[in-house]
C-alpha positions, -999 to 999 in steps of 0.1 A, spaced: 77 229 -133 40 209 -137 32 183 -116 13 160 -140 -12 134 -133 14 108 -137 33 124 -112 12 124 -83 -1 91 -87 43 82 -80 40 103 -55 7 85 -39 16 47 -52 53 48 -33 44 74 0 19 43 9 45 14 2 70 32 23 43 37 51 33 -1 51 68 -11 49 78 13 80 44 0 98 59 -38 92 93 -28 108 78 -13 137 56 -45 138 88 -70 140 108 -46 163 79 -45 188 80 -78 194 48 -84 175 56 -101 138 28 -125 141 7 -93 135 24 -86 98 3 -121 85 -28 -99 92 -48 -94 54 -51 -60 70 -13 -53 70 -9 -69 29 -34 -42 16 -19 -11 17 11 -28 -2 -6 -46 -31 -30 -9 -34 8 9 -40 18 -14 -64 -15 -10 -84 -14 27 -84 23 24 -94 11 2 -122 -20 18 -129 -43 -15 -127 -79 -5 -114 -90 -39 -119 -63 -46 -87 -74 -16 -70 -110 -19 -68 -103 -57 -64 -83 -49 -29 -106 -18 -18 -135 -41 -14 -114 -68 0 -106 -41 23 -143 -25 31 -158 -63 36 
């Protein structure tokens, strides 16, 4: 079986929505939610959902809202 190009970008777009969603459960059950209002904790969500959806405009848009 091939692993296309499609494929991997799945593979990337939902392993980093699952990682920001476990990082924003740990967040609230360490007795810390104010910290899931941070920009820094919204990025890695909104990056998944372009990959999954293939939108570079979104992408670049939150990489540099990310860098500044």
């Amino acid at each position: 079986m091939k692993i296309t190009k499609n494929q991997i970008l799945n593979i990337i777009g939902i392993t980093i929505i699952i990682l920001s969603i476990l990082r924003t459960y740990i967040l609230i059950t360490d007795s810390t939610p104010i910290h899931i209002f941070w920009l820094c904790n919204h990025i890695p969500i909104i990056i998944g959902i372009a990959i999954l959806f293939r939108s570079s405009f979104v992408l670049i848009a939150e990489t540099s809202l990310l860098l500044i």
